[in-house]
gemmi code that builds the backbone of each chain (N, CA, C; Angstrom):
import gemmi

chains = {
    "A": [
        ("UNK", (-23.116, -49.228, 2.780), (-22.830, -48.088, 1.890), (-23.354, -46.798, 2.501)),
        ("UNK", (-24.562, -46.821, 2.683), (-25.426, -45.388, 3.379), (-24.605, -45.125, 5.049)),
        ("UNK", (-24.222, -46.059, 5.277), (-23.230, -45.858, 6.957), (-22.065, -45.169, 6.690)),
        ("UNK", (-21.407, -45.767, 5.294), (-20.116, -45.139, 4.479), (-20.764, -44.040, 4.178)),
        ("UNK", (-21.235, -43.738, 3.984), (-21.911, -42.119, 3.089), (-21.978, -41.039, 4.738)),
        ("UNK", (-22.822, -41.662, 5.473), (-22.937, -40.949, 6.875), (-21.798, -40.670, 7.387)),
        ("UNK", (-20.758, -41.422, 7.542), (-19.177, -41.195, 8.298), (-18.687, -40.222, 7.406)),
        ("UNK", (-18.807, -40.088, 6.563), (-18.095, -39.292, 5.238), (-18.580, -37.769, 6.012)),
        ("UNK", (-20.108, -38.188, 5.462), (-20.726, -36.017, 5.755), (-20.615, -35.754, 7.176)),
        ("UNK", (-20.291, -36.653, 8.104), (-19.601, -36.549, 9.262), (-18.648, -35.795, 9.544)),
        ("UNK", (-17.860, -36.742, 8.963), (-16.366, -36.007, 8.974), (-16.282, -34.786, 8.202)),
        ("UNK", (-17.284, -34.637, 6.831), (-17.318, -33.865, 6.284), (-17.284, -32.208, 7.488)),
        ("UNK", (-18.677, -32.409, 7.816), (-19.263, -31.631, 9.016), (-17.818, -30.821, 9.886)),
        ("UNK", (-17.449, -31.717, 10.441), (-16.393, -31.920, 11.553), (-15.574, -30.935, 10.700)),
        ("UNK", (-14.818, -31.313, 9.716), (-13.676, -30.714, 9.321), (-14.039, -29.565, 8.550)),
        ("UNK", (-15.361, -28.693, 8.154), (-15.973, -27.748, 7.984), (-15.552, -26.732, 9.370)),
        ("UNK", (-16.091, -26.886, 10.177), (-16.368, -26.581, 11.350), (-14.813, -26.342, 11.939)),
        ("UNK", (-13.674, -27.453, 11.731), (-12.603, -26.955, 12.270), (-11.712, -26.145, 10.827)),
        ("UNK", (-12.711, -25.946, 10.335), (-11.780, -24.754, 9.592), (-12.414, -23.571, 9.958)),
        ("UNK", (-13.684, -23.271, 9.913), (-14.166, -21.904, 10.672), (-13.434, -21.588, 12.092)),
        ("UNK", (-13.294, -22.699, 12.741), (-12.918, -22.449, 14.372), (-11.421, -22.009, 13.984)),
        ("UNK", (-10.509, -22.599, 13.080), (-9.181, -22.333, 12.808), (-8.897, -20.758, 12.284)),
        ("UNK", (-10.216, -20.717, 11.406), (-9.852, -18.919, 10.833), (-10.524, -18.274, 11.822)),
        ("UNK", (-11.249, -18.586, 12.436), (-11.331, -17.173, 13.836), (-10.324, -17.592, 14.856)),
        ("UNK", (-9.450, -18.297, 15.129), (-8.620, -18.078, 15.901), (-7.281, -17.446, 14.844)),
        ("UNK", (-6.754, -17.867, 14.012), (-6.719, -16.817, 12.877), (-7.088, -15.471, 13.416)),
        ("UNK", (-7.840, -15.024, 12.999), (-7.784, -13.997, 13.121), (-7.669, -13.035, 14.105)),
        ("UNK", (-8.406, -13.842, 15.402), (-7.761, -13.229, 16.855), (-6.137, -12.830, 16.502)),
        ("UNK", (-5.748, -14.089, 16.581), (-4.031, -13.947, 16.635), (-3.349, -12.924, 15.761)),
        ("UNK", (-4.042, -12.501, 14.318), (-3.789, -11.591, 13.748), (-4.331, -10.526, 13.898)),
        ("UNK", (-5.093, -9.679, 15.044), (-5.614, -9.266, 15.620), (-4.702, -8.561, 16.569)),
        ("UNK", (-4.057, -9.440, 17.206), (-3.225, -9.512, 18.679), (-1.745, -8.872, 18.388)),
        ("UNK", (-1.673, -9.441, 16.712), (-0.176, -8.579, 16.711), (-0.081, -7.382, 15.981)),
        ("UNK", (-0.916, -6.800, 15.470), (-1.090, -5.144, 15.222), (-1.195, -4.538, 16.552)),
        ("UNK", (-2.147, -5.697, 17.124), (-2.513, -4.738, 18.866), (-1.330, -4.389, 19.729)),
        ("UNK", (-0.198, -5.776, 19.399), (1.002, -5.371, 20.396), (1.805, -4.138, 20.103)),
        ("UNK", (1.821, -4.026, 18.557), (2.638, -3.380, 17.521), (2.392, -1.622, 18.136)),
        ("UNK", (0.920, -0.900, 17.457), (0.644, -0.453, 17.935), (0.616, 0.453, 19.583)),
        ("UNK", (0.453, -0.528, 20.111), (0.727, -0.243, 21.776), (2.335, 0.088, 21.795)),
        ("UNK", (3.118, -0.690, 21.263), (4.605, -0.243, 21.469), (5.021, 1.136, 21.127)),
        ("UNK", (4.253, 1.580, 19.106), (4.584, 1.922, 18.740), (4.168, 3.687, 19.652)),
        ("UNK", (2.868, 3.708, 19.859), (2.462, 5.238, 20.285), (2.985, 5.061, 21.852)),
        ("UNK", (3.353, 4.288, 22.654), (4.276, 4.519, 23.752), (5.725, 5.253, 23.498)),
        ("UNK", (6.248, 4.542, 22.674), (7.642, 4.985, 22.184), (7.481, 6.719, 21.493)),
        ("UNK", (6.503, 6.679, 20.784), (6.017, 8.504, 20.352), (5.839, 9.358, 21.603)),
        ("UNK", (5.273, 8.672, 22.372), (4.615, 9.295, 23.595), (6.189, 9.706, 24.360)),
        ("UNK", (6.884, 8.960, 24.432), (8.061, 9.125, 25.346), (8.883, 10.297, 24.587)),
        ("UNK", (9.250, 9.995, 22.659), (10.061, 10.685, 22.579), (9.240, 11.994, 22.414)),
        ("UNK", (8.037, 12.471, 22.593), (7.604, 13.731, 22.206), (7.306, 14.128, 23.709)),
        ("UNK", (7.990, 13.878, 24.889), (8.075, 14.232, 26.370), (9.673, 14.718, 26.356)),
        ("UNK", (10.000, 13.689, 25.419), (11.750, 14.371, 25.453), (11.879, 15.213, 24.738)),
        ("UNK", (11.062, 15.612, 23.431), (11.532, 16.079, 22.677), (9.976, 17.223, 21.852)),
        ("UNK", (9.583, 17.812, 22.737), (8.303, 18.504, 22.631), (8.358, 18.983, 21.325)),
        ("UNK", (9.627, 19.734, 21.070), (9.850, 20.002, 19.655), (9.168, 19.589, 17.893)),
        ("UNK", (9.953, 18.314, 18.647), (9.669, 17.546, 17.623), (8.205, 16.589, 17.394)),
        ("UNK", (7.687, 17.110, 18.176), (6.423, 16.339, 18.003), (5.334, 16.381, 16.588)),
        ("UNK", (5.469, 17.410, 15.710), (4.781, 17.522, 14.794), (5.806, 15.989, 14.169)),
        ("UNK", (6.995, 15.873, 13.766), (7.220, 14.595, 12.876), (7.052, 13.043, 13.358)),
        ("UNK", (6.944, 13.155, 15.287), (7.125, 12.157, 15.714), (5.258, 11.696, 15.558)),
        ("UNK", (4.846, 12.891, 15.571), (2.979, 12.331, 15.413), (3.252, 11.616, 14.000)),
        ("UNK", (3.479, 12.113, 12.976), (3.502, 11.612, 11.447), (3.821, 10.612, 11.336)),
        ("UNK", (5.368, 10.158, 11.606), (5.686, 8.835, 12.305), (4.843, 7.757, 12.474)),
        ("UNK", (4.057, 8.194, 13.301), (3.652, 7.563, 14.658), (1.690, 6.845, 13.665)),
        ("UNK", (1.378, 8.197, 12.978), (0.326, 8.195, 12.315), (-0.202, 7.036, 11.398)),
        ("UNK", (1.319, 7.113, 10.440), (1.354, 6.547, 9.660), (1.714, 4.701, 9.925)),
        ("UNK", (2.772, 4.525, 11.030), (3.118, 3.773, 11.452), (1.704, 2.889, 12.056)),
        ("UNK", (1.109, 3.599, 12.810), (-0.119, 2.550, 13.371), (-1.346, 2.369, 12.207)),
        ("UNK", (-0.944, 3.320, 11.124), (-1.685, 2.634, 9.870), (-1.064, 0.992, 9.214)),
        ("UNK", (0.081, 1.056, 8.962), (1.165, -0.250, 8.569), (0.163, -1.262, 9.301)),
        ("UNK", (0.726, -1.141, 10.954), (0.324, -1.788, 11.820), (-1.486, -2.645, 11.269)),
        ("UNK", (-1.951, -1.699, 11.460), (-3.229, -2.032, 10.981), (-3.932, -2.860, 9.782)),
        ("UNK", (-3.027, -2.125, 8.738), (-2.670, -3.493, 7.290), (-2.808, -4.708, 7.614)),
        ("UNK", (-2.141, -5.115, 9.072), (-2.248, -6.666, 8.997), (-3.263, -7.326, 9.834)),
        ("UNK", (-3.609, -6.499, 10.588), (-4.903, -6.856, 11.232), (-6.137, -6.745, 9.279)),
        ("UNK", (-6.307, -6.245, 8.809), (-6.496, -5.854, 7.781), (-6.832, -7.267, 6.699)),
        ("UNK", (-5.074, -7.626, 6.684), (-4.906, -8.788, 6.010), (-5.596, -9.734, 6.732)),
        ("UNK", (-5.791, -10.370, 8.090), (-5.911, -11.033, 9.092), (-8.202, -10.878, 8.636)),
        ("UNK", (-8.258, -9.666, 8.453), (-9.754, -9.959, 8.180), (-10.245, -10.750, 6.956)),
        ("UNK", (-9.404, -9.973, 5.797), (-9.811, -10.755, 4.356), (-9.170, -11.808, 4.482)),
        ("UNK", (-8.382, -12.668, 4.736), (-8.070, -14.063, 4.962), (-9.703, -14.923, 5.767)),
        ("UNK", (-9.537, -14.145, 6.655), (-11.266, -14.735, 7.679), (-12.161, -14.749, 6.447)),
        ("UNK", (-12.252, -13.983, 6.524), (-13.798, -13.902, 5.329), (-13.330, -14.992, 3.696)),
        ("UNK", (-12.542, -14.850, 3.521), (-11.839, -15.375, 2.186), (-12.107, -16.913, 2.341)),
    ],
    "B": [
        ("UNK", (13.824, 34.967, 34.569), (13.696, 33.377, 35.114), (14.605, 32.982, 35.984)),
        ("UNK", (13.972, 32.378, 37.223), (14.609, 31.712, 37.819), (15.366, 30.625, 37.351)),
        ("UNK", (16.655, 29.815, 38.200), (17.149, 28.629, 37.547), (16.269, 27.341, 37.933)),
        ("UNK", (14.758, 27.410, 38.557), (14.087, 26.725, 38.556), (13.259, 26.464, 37.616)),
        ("UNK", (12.725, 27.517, 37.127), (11.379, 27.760, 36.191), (11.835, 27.110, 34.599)),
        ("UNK", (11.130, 26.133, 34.379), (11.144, 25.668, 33.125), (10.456, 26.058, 32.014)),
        ("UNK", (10.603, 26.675, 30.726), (9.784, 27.140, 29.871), (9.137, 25.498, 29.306)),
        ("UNK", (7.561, 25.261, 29.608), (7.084, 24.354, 29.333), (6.413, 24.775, 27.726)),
        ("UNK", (6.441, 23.442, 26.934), (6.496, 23.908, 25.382), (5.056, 23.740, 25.443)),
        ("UNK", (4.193, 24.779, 24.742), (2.417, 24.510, 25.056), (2.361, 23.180, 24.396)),
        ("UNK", (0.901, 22.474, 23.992), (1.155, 21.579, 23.348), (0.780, 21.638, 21.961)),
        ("UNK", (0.962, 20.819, 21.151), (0.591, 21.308, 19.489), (-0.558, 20.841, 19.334)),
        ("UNK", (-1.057, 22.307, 18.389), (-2.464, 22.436, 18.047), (-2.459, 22.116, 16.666)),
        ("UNK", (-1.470, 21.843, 16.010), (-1.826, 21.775, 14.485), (-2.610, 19.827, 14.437)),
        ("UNK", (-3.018, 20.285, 13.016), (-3.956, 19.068, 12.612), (-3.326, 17.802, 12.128)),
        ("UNK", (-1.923, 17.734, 12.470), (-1.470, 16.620, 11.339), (-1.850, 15.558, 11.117)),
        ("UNK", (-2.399, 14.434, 11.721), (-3.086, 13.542, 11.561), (-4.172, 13.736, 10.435)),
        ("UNK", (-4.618, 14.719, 10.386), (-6.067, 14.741, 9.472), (-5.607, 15.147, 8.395)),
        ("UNK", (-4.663, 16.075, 8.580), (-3.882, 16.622, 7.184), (-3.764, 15.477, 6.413)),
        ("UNK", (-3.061, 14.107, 7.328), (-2.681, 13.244, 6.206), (-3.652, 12.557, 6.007)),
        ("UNK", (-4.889, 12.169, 6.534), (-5.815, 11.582, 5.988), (-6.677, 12.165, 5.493)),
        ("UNK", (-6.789, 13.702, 4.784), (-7.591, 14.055, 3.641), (-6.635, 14.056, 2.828)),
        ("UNK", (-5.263, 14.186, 3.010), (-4.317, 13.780, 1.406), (-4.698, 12.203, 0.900)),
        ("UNK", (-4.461, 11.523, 2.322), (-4.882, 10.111, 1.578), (-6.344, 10.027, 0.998)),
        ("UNK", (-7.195, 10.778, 1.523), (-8.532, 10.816, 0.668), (-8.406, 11.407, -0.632)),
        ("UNK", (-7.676, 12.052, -0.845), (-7.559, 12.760, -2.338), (-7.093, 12.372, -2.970)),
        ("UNK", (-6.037, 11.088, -2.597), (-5.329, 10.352, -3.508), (-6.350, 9.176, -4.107)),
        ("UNK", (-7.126, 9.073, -3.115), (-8.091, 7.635, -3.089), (-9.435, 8.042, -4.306)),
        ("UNK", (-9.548, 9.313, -4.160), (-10.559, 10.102, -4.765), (-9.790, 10.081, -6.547)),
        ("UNK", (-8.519, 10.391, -6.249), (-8.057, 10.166, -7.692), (-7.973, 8.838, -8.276)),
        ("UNK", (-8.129, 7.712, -7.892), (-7.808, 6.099, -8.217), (-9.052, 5.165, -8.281)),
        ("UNK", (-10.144, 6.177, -7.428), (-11.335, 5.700, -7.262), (-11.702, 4.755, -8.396)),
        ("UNK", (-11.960, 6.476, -9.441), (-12.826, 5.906, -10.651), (-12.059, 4.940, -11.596)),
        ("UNK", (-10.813, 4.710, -11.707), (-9.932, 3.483, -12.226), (-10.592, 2.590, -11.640)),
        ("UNK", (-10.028, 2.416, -10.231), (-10.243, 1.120, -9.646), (-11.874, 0.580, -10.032)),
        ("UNK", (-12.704, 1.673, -9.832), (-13.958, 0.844, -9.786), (-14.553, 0.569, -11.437)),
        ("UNK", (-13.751, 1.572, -12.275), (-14.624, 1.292, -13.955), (-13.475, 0.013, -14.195)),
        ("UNK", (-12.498, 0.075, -13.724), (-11.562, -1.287, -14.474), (-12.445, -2.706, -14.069)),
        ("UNK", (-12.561, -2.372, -12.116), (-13.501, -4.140, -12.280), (-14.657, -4.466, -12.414)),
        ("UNK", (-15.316, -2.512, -12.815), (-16.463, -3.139, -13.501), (-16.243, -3.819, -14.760)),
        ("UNK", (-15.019, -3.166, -15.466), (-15.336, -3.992, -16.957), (-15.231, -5.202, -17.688)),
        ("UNK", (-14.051, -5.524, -16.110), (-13.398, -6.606, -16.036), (-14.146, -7.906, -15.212)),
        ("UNK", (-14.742, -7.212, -13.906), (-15.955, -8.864, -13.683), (-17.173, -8.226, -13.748)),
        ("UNK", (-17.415, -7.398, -13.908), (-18.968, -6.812, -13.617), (-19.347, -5.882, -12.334)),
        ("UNK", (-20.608, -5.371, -12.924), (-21.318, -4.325, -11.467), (-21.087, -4.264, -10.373)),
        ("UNK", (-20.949, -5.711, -9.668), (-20.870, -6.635, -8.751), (-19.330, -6.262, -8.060)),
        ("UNK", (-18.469, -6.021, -8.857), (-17.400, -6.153, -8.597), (-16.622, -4.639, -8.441)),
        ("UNK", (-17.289, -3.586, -9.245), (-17.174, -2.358, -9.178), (-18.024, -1.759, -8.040)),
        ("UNK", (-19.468, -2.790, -7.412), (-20.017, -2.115, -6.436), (-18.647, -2.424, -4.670)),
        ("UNK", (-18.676, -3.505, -5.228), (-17.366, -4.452, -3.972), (-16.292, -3.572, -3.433)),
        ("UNK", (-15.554, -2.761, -4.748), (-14.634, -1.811, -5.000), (-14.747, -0.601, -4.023)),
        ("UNK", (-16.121, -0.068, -4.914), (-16.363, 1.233, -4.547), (-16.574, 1.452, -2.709)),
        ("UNK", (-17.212, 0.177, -2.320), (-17.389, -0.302, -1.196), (-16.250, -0.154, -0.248)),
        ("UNK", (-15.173, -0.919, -0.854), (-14.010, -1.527, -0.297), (-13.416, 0.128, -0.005)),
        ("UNK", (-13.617, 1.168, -1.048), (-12.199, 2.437, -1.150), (-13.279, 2.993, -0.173)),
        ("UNK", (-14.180, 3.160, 0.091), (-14.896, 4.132, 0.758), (-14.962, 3.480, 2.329)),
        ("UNK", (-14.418, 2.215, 2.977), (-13.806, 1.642, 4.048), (-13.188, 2.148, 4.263)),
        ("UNK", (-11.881, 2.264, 3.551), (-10.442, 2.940, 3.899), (-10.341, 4.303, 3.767)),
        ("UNK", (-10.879, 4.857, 3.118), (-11.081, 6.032, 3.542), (-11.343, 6.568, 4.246)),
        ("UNK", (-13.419, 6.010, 5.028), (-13.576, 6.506, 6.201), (-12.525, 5.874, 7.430)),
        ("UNK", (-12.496, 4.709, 7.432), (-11.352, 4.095, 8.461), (-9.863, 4.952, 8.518)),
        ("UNK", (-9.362, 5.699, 7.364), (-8.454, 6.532, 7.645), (-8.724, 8.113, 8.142)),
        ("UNK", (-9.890, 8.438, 7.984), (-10.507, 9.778, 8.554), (-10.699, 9.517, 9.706)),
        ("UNK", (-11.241, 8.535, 10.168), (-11.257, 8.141, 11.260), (-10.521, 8.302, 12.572)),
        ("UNK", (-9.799, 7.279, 12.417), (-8.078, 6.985, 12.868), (-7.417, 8.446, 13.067)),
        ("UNK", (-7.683, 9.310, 11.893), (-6.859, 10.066, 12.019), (-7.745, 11.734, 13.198)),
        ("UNK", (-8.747, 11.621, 12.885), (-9.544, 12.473, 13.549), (-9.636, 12.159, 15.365)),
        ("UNK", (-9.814, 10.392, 15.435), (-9.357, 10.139, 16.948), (-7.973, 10.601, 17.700)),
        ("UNK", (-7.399, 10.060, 16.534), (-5.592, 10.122, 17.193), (-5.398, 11.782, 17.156)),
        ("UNK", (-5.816, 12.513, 16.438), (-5.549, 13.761, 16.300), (-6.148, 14.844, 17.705)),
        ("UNK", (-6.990, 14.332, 17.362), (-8.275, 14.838, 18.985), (-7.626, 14.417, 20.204)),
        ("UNK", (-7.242, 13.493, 20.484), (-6.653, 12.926, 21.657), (-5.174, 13.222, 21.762)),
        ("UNK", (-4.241, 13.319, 20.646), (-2.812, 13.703, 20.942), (-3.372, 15.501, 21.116)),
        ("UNK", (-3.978, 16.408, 20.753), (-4.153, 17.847, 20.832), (-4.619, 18.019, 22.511)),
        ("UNK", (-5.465, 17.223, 22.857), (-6.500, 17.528, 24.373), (-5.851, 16.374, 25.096)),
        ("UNK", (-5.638, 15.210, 24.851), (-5.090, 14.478, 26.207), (-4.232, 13.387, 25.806)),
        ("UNK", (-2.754, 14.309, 25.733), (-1.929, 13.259, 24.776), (-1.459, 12.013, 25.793)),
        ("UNK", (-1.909, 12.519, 27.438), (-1.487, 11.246, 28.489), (-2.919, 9.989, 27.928)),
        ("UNK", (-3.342, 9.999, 27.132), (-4.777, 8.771, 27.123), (-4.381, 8.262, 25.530)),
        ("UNK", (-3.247, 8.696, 24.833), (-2.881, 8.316, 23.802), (-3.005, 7.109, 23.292)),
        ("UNK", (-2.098, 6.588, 24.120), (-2.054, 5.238, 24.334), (-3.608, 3.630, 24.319)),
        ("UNK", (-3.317, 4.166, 25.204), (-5.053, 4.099, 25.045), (-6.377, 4.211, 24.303)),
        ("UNK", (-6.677, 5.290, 23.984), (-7.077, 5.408, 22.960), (-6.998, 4.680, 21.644)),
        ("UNK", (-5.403, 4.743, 21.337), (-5.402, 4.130, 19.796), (-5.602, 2.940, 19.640)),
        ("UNK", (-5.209, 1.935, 20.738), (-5.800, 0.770, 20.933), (-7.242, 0.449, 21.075)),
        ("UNK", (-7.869, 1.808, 21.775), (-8.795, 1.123, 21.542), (-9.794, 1.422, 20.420)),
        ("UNK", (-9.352, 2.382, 19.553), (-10.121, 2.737, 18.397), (-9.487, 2.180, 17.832)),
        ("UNK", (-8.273, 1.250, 17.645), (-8.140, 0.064, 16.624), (-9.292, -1.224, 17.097)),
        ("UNK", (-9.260, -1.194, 18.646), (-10.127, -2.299, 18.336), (-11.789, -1.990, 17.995)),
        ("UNK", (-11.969, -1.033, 18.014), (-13.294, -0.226, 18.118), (-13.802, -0.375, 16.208)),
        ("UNK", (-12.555, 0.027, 15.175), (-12.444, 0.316, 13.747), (-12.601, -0.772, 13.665)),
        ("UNK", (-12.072, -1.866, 14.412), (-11.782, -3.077, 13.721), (-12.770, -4.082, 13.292)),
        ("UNK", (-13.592, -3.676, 14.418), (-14.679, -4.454, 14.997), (-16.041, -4.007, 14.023)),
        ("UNK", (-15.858, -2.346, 13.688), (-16.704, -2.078, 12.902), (-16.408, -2.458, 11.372)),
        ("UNK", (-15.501, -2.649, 11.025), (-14.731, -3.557, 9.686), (-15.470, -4.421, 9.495)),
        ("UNK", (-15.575, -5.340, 10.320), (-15.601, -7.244, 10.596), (-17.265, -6.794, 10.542)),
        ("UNK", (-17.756, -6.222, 11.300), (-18.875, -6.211, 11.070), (-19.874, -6.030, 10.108)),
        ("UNK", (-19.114, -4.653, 9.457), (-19.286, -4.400, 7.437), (-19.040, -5.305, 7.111)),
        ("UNK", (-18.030, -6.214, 7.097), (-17.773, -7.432, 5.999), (-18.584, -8.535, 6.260)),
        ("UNK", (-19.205, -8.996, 7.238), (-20.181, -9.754, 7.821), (-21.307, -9.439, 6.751)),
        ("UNK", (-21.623, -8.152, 7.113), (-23.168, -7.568, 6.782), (-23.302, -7.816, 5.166)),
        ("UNK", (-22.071, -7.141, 4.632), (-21.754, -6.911, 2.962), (-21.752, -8.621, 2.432)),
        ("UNK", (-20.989, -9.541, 3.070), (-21.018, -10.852, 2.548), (-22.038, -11.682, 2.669)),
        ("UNK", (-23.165, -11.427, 3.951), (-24.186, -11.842, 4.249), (-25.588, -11.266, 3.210)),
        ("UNK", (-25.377, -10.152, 2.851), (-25.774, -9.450, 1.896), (-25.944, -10.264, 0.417)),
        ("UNK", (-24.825, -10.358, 0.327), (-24.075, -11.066, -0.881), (-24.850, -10.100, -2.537)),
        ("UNK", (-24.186, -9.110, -2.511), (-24.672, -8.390, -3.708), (-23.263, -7.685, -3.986)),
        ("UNK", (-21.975, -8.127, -3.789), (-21.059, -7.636, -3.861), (-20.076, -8.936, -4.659)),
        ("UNK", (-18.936, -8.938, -5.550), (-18.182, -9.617, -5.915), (-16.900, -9.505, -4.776)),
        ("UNK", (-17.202, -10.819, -3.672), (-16.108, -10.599, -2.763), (-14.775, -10.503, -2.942)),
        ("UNK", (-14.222, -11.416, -3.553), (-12.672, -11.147, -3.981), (-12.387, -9.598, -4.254)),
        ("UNK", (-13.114, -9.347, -5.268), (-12.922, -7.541, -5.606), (-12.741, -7.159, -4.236)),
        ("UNK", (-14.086, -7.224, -3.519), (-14.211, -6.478, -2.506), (-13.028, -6.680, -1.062)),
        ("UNK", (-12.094, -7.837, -0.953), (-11.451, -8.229, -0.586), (-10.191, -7.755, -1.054)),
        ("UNK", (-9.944, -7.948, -2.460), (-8.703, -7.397, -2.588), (-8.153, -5.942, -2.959)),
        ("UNK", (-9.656, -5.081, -3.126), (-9.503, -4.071, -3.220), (-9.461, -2.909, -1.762)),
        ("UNK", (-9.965, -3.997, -1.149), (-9.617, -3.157, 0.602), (-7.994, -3.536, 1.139)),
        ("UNK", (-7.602, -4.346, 0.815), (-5.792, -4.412, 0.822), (-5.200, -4.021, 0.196)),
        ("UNK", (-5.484, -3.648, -1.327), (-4.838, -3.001, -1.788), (-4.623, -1.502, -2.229)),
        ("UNK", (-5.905, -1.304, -1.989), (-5.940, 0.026, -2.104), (-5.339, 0.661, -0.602)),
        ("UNK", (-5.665, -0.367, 0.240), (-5.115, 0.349, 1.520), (-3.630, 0.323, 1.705)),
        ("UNK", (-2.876, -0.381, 1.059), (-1.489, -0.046, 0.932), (-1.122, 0.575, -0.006)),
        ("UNK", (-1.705, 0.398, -1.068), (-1.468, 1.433, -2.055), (-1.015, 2.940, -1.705)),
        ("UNK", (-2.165, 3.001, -0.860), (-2.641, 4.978, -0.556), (-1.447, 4.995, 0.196)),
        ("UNK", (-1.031, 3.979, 1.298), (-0.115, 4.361, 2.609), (1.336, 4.311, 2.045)),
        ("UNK", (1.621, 3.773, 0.927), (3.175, 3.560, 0.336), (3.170, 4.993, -0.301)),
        ("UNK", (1.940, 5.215, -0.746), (2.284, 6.582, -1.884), (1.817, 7.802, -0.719)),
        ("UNK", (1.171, 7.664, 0.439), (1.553, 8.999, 0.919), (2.758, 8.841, 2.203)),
        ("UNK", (3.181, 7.600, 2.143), (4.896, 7.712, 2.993), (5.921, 8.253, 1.943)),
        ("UNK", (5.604, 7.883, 0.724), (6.658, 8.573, -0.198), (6.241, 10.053, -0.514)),
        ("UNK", (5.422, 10.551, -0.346), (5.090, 12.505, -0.042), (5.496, 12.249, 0.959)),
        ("UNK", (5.749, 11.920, 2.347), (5.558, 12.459, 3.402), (7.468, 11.972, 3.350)),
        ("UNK", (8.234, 11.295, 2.788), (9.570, 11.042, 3.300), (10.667, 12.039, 2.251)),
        ("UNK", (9.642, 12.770, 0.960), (9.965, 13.301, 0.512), (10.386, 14.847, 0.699)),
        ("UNK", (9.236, 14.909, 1.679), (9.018, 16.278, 2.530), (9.781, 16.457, 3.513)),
        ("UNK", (9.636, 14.763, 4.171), (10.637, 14.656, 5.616), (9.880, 15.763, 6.678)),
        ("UNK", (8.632, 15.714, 5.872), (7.138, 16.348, 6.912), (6.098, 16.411, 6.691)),
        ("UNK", (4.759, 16.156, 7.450), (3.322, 15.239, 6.940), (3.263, 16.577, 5.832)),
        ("UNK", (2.092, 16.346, 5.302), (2.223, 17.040, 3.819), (1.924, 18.864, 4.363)),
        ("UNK", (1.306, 18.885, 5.347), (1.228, 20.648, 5.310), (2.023, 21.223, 5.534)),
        ("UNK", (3.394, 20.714, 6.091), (4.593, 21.391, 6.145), (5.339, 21.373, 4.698)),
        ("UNK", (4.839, 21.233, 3.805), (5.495, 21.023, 2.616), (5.718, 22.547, 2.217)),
        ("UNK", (7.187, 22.768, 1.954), (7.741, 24.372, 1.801), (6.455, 24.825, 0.220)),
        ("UNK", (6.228, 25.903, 0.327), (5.320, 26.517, -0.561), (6.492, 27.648, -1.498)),
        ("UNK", (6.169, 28.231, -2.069), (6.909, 28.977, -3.179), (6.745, 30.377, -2.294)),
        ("UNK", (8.062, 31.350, -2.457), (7.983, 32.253, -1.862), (7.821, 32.100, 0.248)),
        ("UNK", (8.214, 31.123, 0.938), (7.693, 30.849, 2.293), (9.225, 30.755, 2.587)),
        ("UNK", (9.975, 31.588, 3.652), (11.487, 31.412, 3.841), (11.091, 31.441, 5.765)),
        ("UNK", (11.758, 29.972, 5.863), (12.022, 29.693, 7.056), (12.394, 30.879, 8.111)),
        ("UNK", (11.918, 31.128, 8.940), (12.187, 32.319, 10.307), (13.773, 31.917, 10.486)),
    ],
}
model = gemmi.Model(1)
for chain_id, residues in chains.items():
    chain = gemmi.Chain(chain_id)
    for i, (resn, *xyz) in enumerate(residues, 1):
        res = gemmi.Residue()
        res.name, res.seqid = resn, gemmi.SeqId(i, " ")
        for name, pos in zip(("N", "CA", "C"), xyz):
            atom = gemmi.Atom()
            atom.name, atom.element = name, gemmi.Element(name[0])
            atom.pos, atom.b_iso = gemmi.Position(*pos), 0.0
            res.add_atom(atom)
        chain.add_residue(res)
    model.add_chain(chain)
structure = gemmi.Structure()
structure.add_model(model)
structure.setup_entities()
């Protein structure tokens, strides 16, 4: 019985542990895709406000607001970790 | 002018980035005291401290953001790039680290404090994309009474 009880908080242990290891990789990965997002998004600003100097006051706003979105899910990606 | 000489456009000095993140602070400033007397009344202290916690994240994290990106598109819009990546990972890191500290703490009602940093943070960003798509320009270009286009 006490050997049955030990394998149990064992496994217990174990499968504790691969849920922490699961939500920080979690969250890397949700991490990784605001990061790509981001990077695309102020490249693409960057280019059209070289073409288009003009317009750069709306393409910043754009661009502002857009890598905020972005960020939301890195965001979400934390309170899931902690949650 | 020669047919060589290009009129190069200086670069822009206005603030827009910050513009929109003291509107989003003023919006946040207006929802504050809801958000935080509703879950006080609704789970307790605990949960209104979580809150108050949570709006004053997104806030500074949007002053933030917006004061980097703003500084760096005005003085060196070639490091743009750069930059925003890495003051996302820089914000991010200081996030994770508040929420570490605050949960390790544990004097906060986490869920509140959890769901009031997602939601308030989309909250603010849906309601100042709808000023800003309304304008069809970040909010200081918003036409004023008596102001007739050149």
């Amino acid at each position: 019985m006490s050997i049955a009880l030990q394998v149990l908080a064992q496994t217990a242990g174990l499968t504790g542990e691969l849920d922490a290891g699961l939500a920080k990789v979690g969250y890397g990965l949700a991490a990784i895709g605001p990061g790509i997002g981001i990077g695309y998004l102020v490249g693409q600003s960057v280019q059209a406000m070289a073409r288009q100097p003009e317009m750069a006051g709306q393409v910043r706003t754009t661009m502002f607001l857009g890598i905020a979105f972005a960020e939301a899910l890195a965001l979400i990606g934390f309170v899931l970790f902690f949650l | 002018m020669s047919p060589m000489e290009f009129a190069v456009p200086a670069p822009s000095t206005e603030r827009i980035e910050s513009t929109i993140a003291h509107d989003l602070a003023k919006k946040c400033a207006l929802v504050a005291p809801i958000v935080v007397l509703g879950l006080g009344i609704w789970r307790g202290p605990d949960a209104a401290l979580g809150a108050a916690l949570a709006l004053a994240i997104v806030v500074v994290n949007f002053l933030a953001a917006a004061w980097i990106l703003g500084w760096t598109a005005r003085h060196a819009p070639h490091a743009l790039t750069g930059v925003a990546l890495m003051s996302f990972l820089v914000r991010l890191g200081i996030i994770t680290a508040l929420g570490a500290g605050i949960k390790a703490l544990d004097v906060v009602d986490w869920p509140a404090f959890c769901f009031t940093l997602i939601g308030s943070y989309l909250v603010l960003l849906f309601w100042e994309l709808r000023s800003v798509s309304l304008t069809l320009a970040y909010p200081g270009l918003k036409p004023k009474p008596g102001h007739h286009e050149e």
